[in-house]
C-alpha positions in Angstrom: 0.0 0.0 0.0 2.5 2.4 -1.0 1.9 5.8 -2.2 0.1 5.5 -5.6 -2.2 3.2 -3.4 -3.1 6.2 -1.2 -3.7 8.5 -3.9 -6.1 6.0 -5.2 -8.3 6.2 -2.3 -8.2 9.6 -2.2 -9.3 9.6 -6.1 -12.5 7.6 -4.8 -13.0 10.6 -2.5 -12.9 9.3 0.4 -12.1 12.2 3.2 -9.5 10.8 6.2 -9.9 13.8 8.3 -11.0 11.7 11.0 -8.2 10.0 11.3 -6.1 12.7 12.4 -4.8 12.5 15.8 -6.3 9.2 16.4 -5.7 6.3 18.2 -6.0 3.1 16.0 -5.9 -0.8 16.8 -5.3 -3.7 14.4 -5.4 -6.7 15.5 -4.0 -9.8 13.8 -1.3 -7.7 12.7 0.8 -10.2 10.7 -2.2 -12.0 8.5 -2.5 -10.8 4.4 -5.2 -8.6 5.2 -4.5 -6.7 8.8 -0.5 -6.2 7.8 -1.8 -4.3 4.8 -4.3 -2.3 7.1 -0.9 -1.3 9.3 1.1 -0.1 6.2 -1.7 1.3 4.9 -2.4 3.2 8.3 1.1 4.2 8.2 1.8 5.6 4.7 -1.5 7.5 5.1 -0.1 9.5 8.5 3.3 10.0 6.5 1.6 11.6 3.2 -1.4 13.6 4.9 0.3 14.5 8.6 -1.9 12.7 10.2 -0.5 12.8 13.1 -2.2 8.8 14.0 -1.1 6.5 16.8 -1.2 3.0 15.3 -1.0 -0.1 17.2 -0.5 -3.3 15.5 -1.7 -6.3 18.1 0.6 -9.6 17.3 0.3 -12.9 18.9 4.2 -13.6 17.6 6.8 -11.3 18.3 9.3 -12.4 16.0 7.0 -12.5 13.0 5.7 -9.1 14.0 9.6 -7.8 14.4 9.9 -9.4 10.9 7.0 -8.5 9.3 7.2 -4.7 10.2 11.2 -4.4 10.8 10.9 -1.0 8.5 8.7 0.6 10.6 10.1 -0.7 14.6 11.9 3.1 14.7 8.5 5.1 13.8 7.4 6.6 16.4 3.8 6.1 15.3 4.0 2.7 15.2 3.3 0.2 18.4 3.2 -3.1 18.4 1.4 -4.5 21.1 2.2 -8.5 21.5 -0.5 -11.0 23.5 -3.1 -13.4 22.6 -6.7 -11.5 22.0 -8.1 -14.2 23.8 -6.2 -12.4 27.0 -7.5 -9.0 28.0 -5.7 -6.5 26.4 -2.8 -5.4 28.2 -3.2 -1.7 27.7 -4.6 1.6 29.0 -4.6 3.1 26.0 -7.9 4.6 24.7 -8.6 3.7 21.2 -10.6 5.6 18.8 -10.6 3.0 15.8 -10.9 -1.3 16.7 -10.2 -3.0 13.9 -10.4 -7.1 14.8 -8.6 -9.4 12.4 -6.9 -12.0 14.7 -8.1 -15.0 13.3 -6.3 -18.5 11.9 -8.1 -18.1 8.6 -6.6 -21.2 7.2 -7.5 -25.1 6.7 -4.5 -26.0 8.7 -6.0 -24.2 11.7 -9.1 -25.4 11.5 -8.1 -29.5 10.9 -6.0 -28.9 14.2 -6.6 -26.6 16.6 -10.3 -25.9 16.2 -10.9 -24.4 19.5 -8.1 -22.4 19.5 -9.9 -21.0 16.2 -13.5 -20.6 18.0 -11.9 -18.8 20.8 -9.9 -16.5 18.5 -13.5 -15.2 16.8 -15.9 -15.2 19.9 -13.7 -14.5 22.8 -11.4 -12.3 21.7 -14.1 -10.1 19.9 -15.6 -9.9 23.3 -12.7 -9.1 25.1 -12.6 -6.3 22.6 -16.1 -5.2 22.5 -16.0 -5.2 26.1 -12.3 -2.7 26.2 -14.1 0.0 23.7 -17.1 -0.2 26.1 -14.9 0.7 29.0 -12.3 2.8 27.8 -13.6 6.1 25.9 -12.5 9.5 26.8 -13.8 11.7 29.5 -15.3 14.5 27.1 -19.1 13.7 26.6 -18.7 15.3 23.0 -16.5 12.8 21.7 -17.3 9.9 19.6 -17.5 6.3 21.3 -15.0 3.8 19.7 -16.0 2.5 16.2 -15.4 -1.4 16.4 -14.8 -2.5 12.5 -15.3 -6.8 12.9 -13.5 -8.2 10.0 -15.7 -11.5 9.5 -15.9 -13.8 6.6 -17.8 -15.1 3.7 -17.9 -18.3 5.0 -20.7 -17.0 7.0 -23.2 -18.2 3.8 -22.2 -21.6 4.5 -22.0 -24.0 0.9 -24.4 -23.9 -1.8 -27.2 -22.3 -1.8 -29.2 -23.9 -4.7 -30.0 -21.2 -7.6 -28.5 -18.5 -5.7 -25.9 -16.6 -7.6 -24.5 -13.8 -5.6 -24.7 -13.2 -1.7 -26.2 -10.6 -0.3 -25.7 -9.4 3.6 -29.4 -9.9 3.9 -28.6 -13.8 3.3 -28.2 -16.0 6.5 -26.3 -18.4 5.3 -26.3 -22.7 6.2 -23.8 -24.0 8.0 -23.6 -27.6 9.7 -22.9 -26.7 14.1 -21.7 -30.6 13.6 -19.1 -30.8 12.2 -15.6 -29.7 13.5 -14.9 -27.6 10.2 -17.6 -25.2 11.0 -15.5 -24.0 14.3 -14.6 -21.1 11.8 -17.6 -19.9 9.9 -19.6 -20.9 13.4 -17.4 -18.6 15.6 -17.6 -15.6 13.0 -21.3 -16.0 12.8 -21.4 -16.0 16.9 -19.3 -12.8 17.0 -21.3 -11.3 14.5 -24.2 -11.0 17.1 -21.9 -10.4 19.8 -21.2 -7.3 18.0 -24.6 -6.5 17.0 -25.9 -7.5 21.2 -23.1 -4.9 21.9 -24.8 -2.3 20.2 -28.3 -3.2 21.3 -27.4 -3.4 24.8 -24.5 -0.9 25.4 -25.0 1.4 22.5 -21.7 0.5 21.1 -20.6 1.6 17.5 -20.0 -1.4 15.5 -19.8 -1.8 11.5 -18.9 -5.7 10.1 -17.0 -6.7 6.7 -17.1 -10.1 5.2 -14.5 -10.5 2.8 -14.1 -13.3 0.7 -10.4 -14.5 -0.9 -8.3 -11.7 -0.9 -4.7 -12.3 -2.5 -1.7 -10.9 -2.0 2.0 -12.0 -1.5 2.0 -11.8 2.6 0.2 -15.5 2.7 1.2 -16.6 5.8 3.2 -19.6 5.6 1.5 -22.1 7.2 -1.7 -21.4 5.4 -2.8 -24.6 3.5 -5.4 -23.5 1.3 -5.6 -23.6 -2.5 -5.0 -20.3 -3.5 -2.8 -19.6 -1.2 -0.4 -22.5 -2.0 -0.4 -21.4 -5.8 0.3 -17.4 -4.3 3.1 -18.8 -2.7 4.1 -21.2 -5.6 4.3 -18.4 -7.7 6.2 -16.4 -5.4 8.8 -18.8 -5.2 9.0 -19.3 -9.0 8.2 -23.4 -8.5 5.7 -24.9 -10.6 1.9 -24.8 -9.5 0.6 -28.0 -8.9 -3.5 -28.9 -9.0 -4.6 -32.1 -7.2 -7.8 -31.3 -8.7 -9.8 -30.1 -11.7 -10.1 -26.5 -9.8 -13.6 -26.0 -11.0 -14.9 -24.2 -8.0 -15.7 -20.3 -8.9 -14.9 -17.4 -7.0 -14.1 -13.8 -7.1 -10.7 -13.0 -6.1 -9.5 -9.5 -4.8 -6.5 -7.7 -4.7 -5.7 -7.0 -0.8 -5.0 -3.2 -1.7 -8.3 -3.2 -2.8 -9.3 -5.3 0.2 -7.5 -2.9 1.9 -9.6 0.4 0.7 -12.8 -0.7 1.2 -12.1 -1.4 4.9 -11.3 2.2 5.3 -14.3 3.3 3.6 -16.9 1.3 5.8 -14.6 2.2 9.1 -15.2 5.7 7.9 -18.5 6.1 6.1 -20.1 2.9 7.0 -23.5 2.9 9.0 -23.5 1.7 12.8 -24.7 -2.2 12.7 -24.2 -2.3 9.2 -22.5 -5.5 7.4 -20.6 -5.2 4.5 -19.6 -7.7 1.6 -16.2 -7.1 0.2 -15.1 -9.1 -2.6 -14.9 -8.1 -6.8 -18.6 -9.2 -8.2 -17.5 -7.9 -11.6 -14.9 -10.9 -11.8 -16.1 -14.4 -11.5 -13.3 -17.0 -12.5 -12.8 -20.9 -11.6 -9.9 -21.9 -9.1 -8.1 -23.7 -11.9 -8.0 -20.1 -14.4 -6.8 -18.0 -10.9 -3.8 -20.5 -11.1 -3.6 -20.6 -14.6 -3.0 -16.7 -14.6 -0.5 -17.0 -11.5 1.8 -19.4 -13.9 1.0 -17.2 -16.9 2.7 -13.9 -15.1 5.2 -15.5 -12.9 6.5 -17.8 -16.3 6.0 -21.4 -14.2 4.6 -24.4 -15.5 0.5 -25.1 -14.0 0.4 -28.7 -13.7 -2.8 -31.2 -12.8 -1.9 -34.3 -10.7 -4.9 -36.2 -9.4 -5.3 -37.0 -5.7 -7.5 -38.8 -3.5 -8.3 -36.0 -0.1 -6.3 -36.8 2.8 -7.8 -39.1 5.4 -9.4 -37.1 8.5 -9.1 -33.6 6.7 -12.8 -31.9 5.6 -12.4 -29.2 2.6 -14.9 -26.6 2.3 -17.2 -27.9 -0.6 -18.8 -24.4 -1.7 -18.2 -24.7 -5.6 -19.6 -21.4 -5.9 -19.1 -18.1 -3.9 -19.8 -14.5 -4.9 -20.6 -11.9 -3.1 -22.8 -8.9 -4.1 -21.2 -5.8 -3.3 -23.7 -3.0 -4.0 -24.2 -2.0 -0.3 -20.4 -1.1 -0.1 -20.3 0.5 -3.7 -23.2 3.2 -2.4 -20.0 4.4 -0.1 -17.9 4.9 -3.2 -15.9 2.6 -2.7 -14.9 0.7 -6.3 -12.5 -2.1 -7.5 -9.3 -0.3 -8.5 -7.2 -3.6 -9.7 -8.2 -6.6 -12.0 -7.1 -9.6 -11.6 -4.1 -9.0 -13.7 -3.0 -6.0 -12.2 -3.3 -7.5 -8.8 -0.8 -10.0 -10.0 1.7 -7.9 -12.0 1.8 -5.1 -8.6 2.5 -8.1 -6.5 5.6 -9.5 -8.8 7.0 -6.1 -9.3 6.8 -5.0 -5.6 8.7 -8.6 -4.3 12.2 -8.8 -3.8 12.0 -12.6 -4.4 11.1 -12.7 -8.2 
């Protein structure tokens, strides 16, 4: 999110004078989307004097050292370092909560799916519960926005003849089965968020994004996509274990990125969100296809029977309708292409 990135979000006119002088939280600091939201947060305080406090929440110290060794000597940066499951260790009184600590990932959810459930439910309450406590003294200020980053999986798989989601959609999901600890605990702290506002009057606004690239995969994260990202990265060959036939629509994280900051500052209280690029729908297989295509490696289909003991998410198709978050100005500023050429000529490995 470097500075062309910033200009483009001002181009969609969208006015950051509310940020100025603010106190800002991200947590989940060191996954695809949240480490974007930091250097975002960053780059915007250098090129508009902001003058921001921005506090990236890690649960790893090291990959939070790594991730953000060029900004560990700006003194607007902080990097707070616990488990959001814990209270947060903090006095600090935070004007913009923005909750991405989650393990978003297949690996997570195969092995350590209460770890996952607490993740979503607990530590969004621990969070809901610090905005509720800690908001400054003068009665004319705002409360604390609390911006949930949720999922898509929240639609569950398949709904027969449906297109496009729509926030208005509940979604199916099986309580049953161990795989649901993710889409199950994002849907529970959904309404944790929405029970905060109904009881307590908090400020809360939820996005559901829905497969986001970008080259800062983490590098135990097992899915699909992600595996050809990194694939790509590395300049190895992509290999399918399957026809890749389910269809999606993939977004650029800057974009990703954008249309967080548009609903954390124009989106309605109790409002959900859909992020995701309903003007390109492509199959799994053609999203690696254009990975090999760009980064010159070979795509190559090996048939194989799914692990023993390990349950895939079977949703062939999922698109999400994105016309609530459009009416905030917020448009697609990178095709599927450019997404993929920005990422190979901002790495240092290719």
């Amino acid at each position: 999110m470097k500075a062309k990135h910033v200009k483009s979000i001002e181009a969609m006119g969208l006015s950051l004078e509310r940020l100025k002088g603010k106190n800002v939280l991200i947590t989940g600091a060191t996954g695809l989307i949240a480490s974007n939201l930091v250097e975002a947060f960053l780059f915007l305080n250098e090129d508009l004097k902001l003058a921001m406090n921005v506090y990236a929440n890690c649960r790893n110290e090291s990959r939070g050292r790594e991730r953000f060794a060029s900004f560990m000597d700006n003194k607007d940066f902080h990097m707070l370092v616990q488990d959001v499951i814990d209270p947060l260790k903090t006095d600090v009184i935070f004007d913009y909560i923005i909750h991405a600590a989650s393990p978003a990932h297949p690996g997570a959810f195969n092995n350590v799916p209460v770890d996952v459930m607490k993740a979503n439910f607990i530590g969004t309450l621990n969070l809901l519960e610090y905005a509720r406590t800690h908001q400054h003294e003068d009665s004319s200020s705002e409360k604390p926005r609390f911006l949930f980053v949720s999922s898509s999986e929240v639609y569950g798989e398949n709904f027969e003849g449906v297109d496009f989601y729509t926030e208005e959609m509940n979604g199916s999901i099986n309580p049953d089965s161990f795989r649901s600890c993710y889409p199950e605990s994002k849907r529970a702290a959904e309404t944790m968020c929405m029970c905060y506002k109904k009881q307590f009057d908090s400020d809360v606004t939820i996005v559901r994004p829905a497969f986001i690239y970008g080259k800062e995969i983490v590098s135990d994260n097992v899915r699909a996509d992600a595996y050809f990202m990194r694939q790509m990265l590395n300049h190895e060959d992509i290999v399918m274990y399957s026809k890749g036939e389910q269809e999606r629509s993939y977004l650029y994280v800057n974009d990703c990125v954008s249309a967080i900051l548009f609903v954390l500052l124009k989106g309605e209280n109790g409002e959900v969100y859909n992020i995701g690029n309903d003007e390109n729908v492509i199959t799994l297989h053609d999203y690696a296809e254009k990975l090999a295509q760009h980064g010159g490696i070979k795509l190559i289909y090996e048939p194989k029977t799914e692990p023993e003991g390990v349950r895939f998410l079977k949703t062939t198709r999922m698109l999400l309708k994105c016309d609530k978050l459009k009416k905030l100005g917020w448009s697609v500023q990178y095709g599927l292409d450019d997404g993929i050429k920005d990422i190979l000529e901002n790495d240092e490995r290719v």
